[in-house]
C-alpha positions in Angstrom: 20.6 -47.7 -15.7 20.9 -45.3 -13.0 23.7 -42.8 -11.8 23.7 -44.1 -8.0 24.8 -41.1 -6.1 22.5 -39.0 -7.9 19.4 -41.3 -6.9 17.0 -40.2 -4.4 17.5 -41.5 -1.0 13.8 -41.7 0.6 15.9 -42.1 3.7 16.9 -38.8 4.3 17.2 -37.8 7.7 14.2 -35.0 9.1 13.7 -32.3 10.1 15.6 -31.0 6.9 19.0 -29.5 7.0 19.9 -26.1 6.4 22.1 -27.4 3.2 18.7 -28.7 1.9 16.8 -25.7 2.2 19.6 -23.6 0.5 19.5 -26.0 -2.1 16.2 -25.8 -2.6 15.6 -22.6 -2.9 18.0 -22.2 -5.3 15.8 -23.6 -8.1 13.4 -20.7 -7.6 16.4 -18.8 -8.2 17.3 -20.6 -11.1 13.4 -20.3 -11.9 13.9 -16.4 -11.8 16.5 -16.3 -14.7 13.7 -17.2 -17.0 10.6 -16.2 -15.1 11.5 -12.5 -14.1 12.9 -12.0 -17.4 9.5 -12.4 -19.4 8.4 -10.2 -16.6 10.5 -7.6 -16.7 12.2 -7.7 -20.4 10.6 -9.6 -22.9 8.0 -6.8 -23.6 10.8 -4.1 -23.6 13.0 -6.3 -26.2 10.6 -7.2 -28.4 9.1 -3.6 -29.0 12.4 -1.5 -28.2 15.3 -3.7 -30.1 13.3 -6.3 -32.9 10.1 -3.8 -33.4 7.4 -5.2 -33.3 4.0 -4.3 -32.5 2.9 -4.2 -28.8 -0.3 -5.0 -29.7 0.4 -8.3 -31.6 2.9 -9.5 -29.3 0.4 -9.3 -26.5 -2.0 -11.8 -28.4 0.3 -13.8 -29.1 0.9 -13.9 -25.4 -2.7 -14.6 -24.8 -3.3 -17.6 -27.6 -0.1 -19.1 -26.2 -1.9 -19.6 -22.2 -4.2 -22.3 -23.9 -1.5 -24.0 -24.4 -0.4 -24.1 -21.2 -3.6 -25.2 -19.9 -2.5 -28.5 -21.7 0.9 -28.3 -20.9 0.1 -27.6 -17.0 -2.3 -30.9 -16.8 -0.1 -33.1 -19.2 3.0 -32.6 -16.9 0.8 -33.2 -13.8 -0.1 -36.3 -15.1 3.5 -37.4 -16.2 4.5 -36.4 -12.6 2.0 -39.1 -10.9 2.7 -41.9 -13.3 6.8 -41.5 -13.3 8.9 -44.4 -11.8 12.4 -43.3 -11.4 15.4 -44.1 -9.6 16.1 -40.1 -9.0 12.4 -39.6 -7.7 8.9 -38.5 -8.9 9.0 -35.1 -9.3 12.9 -35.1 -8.9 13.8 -36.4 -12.0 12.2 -33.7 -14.4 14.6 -31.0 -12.7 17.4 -33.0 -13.8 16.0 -34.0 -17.5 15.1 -30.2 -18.1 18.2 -28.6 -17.5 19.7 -27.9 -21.1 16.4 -27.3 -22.5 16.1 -24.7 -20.0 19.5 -23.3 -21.2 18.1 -23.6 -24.8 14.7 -21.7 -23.8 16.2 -18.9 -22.3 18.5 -18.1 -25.2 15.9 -18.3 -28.1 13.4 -17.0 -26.2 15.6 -13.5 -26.7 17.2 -13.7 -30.5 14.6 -13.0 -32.2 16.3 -12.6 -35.9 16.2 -8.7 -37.0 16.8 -8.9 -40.2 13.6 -10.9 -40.7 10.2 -9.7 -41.6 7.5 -8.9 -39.7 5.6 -11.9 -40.1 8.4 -14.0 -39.9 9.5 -12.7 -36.8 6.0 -13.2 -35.1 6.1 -16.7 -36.4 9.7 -17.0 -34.6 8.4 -15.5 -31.1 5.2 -17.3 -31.2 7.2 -20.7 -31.2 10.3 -19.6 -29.0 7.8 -18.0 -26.5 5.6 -21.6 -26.3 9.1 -23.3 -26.3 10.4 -21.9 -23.6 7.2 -20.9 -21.5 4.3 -23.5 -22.7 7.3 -26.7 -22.4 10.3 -25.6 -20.6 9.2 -23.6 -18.1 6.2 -26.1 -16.8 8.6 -28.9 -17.2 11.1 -27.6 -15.0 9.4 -25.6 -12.5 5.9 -27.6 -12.1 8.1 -30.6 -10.6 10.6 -28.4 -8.4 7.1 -26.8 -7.1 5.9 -30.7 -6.3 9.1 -31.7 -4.5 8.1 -29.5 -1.6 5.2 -31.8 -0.8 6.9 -34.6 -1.1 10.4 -33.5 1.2 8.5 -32.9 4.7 4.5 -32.9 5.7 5.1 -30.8 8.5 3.3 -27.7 7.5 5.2 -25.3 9.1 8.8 -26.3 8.0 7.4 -26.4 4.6 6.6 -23.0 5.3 10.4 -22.3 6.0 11.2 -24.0 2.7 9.1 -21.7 1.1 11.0 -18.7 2.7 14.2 -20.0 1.9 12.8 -20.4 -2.0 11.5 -17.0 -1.8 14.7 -15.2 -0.3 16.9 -17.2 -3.4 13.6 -16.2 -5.4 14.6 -12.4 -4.4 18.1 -12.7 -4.9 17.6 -14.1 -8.5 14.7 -11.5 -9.5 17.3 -8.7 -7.9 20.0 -10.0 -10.5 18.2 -10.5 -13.3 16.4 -7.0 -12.6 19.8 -5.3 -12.0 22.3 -7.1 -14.3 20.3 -7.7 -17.8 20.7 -3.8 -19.1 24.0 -3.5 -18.3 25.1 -6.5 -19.6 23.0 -5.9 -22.7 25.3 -2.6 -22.8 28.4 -4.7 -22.2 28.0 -6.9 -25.2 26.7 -4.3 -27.6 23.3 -3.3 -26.6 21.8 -4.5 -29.8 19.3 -7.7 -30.6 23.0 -9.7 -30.9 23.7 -8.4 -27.4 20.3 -9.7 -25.3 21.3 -13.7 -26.9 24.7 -13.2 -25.4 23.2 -12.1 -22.2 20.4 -14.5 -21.4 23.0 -17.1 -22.7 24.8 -16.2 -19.7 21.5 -16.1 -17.7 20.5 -19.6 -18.5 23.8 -21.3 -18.0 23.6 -19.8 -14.5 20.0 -21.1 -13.9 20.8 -24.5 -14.8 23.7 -24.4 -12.9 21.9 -23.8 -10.1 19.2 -26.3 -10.8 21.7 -29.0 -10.5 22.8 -28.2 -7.5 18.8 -28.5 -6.2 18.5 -31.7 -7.9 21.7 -33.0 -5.9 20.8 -31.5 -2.9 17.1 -32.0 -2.0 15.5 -35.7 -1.6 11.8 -36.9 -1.4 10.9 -38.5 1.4 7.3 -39.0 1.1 7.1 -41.8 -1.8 3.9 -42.1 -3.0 3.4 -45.4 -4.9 2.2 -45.1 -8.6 -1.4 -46.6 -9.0 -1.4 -49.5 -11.0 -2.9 -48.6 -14.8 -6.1 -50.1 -14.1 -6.7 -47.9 -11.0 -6.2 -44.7 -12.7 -9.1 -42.6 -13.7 -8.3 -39.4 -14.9 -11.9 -38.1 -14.8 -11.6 -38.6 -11.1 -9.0 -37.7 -10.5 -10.3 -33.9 -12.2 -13.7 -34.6 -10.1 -11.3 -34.9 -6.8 -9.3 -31.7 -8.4 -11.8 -29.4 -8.9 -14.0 -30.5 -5.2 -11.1 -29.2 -3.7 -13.1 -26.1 -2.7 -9.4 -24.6 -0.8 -7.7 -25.6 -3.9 -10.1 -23.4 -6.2 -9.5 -20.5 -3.6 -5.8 -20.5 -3.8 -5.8 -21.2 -7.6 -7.7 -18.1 -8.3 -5.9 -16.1 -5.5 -2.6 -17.1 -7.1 -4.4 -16.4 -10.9 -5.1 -12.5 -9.6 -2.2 -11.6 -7.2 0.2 -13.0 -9.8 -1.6 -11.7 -12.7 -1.4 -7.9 -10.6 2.6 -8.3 -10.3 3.4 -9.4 -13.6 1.3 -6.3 -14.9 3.2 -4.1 -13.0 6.5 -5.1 -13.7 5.8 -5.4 -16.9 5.3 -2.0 -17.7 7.6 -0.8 -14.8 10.5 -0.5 -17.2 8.2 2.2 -19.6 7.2 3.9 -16.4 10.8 4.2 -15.5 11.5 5.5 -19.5 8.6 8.1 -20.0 8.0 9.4 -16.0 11.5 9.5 -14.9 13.7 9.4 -17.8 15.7 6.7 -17.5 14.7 2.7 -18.3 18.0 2.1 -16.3 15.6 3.1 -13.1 13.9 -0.5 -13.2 17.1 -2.4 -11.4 17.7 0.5 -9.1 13.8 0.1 -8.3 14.4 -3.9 -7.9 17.4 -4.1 -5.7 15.7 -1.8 -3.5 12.5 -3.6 -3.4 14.4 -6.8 -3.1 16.0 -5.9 -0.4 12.7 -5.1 1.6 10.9 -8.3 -0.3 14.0 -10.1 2.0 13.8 -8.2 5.0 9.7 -8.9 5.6 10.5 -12.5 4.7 13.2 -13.2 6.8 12.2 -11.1 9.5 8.6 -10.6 10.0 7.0 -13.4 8.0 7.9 -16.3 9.9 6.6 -14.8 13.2 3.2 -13.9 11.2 2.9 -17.5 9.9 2.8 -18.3 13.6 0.4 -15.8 15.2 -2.3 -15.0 12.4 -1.5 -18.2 9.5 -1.0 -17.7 5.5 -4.0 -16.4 4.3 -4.2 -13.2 6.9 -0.7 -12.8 5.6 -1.7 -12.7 2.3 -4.3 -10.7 3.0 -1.8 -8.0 4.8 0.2 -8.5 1.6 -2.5 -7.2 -0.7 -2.7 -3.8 1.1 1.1 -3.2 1.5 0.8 -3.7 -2.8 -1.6 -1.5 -2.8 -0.5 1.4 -0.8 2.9 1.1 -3.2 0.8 1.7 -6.3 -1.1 4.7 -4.5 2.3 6.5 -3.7 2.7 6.2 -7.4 -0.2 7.4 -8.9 -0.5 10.2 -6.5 3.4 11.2 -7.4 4.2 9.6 -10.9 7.6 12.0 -12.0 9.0 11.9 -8.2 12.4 9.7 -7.7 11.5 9.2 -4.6 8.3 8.6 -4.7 9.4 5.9 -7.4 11.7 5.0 -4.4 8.9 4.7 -1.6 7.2 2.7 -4.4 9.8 0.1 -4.0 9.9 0.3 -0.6 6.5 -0.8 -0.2 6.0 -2.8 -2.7 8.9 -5.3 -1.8 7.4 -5.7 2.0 4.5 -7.1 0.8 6.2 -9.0 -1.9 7.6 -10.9 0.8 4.6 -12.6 1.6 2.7 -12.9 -1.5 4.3 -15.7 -3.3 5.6 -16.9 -0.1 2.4 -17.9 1.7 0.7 -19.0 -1.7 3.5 -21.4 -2.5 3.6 -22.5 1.5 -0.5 -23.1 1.1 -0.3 -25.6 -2.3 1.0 -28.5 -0.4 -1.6 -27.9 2.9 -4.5 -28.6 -0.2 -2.8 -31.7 -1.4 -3.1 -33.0 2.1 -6.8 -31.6 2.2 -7.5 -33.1 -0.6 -6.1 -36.4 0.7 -8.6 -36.1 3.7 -11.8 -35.5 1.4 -11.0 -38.0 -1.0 -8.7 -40.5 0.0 -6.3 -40.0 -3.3 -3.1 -37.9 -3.2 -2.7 -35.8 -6.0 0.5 -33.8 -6.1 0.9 -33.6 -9.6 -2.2 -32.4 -10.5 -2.4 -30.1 -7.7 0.7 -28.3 -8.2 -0.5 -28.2 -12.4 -3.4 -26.3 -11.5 -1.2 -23.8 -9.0 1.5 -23.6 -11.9 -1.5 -23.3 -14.7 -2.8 -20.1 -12.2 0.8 -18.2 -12.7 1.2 -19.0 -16.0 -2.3 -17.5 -17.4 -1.5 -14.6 -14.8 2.0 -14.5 -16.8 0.3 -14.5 -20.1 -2.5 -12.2 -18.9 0.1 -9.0 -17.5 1.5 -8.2 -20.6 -1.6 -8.9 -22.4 -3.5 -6.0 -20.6 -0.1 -4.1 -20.1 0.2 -4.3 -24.3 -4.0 -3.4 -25.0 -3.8 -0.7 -22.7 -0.8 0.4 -23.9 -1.7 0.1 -27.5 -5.3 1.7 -26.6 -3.3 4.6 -25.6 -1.7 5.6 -28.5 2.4 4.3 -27.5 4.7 4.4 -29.9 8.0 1.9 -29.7 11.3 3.8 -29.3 9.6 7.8 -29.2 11.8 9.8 -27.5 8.6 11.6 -26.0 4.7 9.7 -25.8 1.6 11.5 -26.2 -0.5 12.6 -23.2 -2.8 9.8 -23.6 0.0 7.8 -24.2 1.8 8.9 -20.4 -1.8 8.3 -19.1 -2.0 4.5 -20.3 1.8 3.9 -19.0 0.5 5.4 -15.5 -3.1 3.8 -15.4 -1.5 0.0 -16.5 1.1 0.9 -13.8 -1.3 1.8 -10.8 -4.8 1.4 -11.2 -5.1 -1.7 -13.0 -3.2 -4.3 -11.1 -4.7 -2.3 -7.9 -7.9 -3.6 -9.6 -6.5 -7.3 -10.0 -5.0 -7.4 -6.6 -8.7 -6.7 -5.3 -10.0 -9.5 -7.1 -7.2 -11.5 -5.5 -7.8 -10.4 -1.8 -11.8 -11.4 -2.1 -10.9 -14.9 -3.3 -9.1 -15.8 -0.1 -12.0 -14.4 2.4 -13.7 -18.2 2.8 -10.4 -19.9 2.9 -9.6 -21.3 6.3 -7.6 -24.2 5.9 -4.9 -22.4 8.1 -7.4 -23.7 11.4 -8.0 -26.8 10.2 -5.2 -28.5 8.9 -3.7 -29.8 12.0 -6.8 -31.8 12.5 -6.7 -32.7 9.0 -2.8 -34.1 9.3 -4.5 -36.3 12.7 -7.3 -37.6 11.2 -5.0 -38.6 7.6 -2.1 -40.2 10.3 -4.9 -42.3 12.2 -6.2 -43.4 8.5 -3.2 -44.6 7.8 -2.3 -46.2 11.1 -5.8 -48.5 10.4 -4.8 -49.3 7.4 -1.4 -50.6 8.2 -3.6 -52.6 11.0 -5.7 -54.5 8.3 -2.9 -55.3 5.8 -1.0 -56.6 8.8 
């Protein structure tokens, strides 16, 4: 038995409403509260406040992205074969919203009066909780509902920039406001439950409010049991030659910014003296992440299309981690750093997000099956291992170098790990990233692509007439 104003309503007026777009983006912001804080603090709390090992918390980071491999495809599969008053992909934002809650509290209360052993037992389970389960149950479905609201290309673009500005102004929060509310409640292990307590009620808070807000309005019918072939359906995946590009340009450019960040707050520590540094360095990169969004994006989406944008992205990142190496104990180099880095952090996730629902209708086109679960799986699958994979070289490199948790002062070798995992290597990553998207050019073909799928289906609703 179903709510019935919280059902879906297929009926929705387009083009979408600015209400709608708000809405939506808020669940990227919600998304942030959980995401940005394995990002940006998980690392720091578990080797800072509960000690333990860099090195061993990294590999556990690593083992835990085969799970997600699983978890990734299983929830793409639940997606395609739900039947539910409140939607396909709609209904899992509302189902997930207390686990979410639950995740991102256990996630950071770790018990410190536990042994070592028991303690990686306890972060090896919370972490899989709350990333592996939560996390792709939550946000792999909110990622599906874009294909599903509109299939006009370009306003899902603007979708995208409205879930990337409430991206911003959820990664500035939780980038800004986590220290100082650890402070306020203690600033011990007690203190970072309290805080990400707070955190998550706020996310889900604002995941409701995309769940009541946003509708799908492309219904795709759930095959029948005897028409579904999984093994097809992964031979139709994995043909999807644009799909393969954008999953491994989302695997490297995602896997380049999670490194970074990652070790951003140690850079902050051991270069300029002060961990506090890393929401100083956030706001102000958030506020130039907004300001190439808002302002230059949408024009670029027009004139030169997603993947040149990305492209242009990839420099801007670059040229930030340049400034840095060249001028590692300078504030405001550290500054100019964010400066940069935020402008082309407006179109990185922005344009990769905007170009996951053109391959669903690609695929669609080549194959004649519409696959949005499975699609956005893979996508979500790519940011995950590039999640998993950040602090994982962030922690060997780190480790290789000689850190030491909580030193008032590291060893040269130490400084020049920080520095390298800092600069260099995601420079290296983001490379990999940029050469991935050279052969993509669905950007030119996709309005032929949206004719050709619109006369397909006007002949078919000829014959079954």
């Amino acid at each position: 038995m179903s709510i019935k104003f919280l059902e879906n309503n297929p009926n929705k007026p387009l083009p979408i409403g600015l209400t709608e777009k708000i809405a939506y983006g808020f669940g990227d912001c919600a998304s942030c509260m959980l995401y940005v804080s394995t990002q940006a603090f998980l690392m720091f709390y578990y080797t800072e406040y509960v000690n333990i090992n860099v090195g061993i918390v990294a590999t556990i980071m690593l083992f835990s992205r085969f799970f997600d491999g699983f978890s990734d495809i299983l929830m793409g599969h639940l997606i395609e074969k739900t039947v539910s008053p409140y939607g396909k992909a709609r209904a899992w934002v509302i189902r997930m919203i207390i686990p979410f809650i639950l995740g991102c509290v256990l996630l950071f209360s770790v018990p410190a009066d536990w042994g070592e052993t028991a303690k990686l037992i306890y972060v090896f389970f919370s972490y899989n909780f709350a990333i592996t389960i939560v996390y792709t149950a939550i946000n792999l479905p909110y990622g599906a509902m874009n294909t599903m609201m509109t299939q006009d290309s370009y306003e899902r673009s603007v979708i995208v920039i409205f879930r990337m500005v409430l991206a911003t102004v959820g990664n500035a929060f939780v980038t800004a406001a986590t220290m100082p509310m650890v402070e306020f409640f203690g600033n011990d292990t007690a203190a970072w439950s309290k805080t990400f307590l707070v955190i998550g009620l706020l996310g889900g808070v604002m995941f409701f409010f995309t769940f009541m807000m946003c509708h799908e309005r492309i219904v795709t019918p759930v095959q029948p049991k005897e028409k579904q072939d999984f093994a097809k359906s992964m031979k139709c995946l994995f043909s999807n030659r644009y799909w393969i590009m954008l999953t491994l340009a989302m695997v490297f450019v995602c896997c380049s910014d999670v490194t970074f960040n990652t070790v951003n707050i140690y850079f902050c520590q051991y270069f300029l003296g002060d961990a506090e540094l890393v929401g100083t360095f956030g706001i102000l990169m958030n506020v130039f992440r907004f300001v190439s969004m808002v302002f230059a994006l949408p024009f670029l989406l027009k004139s030169i299309g997603k993947r040149n944008a990305l492209l242009i992205a990839c420099v801007l990142l670059v040229t930030s981690m340049v400034i840095r190496v060249l001028m590692p104990h300078s504030l405001p180099a550290l500054y100019a750093t964010a400066v940069f880095y935020g402008l082309g952090q407006g179109f990185t996730y922005t344009t990769l997000f905007a170009m996951i629902p053109d391959t669903v209708e690609y695929g669609e086109y080549k194959d004649g099956e519409r696959h949005e679960g499975y699609i956005y799986a893979g996508a979500s699958f790519g940011t995950k291992v590039a999640a998993g994979l950040g602090p994982v070289l962030m922690g060997f490199t780190l480790s290789l170098g000689g850190y030491v948790a909580n030193a008032p002062q590291q060893t040269d070798s130490a400084n020049t790990a920080i520095l390298l995992a800092s600069t260099l290597l995601p420079m290296l990553i983001l490379v990999l990233g940029f050469l991935s998207m050279l052969g993509y050019h669905l950007d030119k073909e996709y309005s032929g692509i949206i004719k050709a799928l619109g006369e397909r289906k006007a002949r078919k609703a000829i014959l079954e007439n």
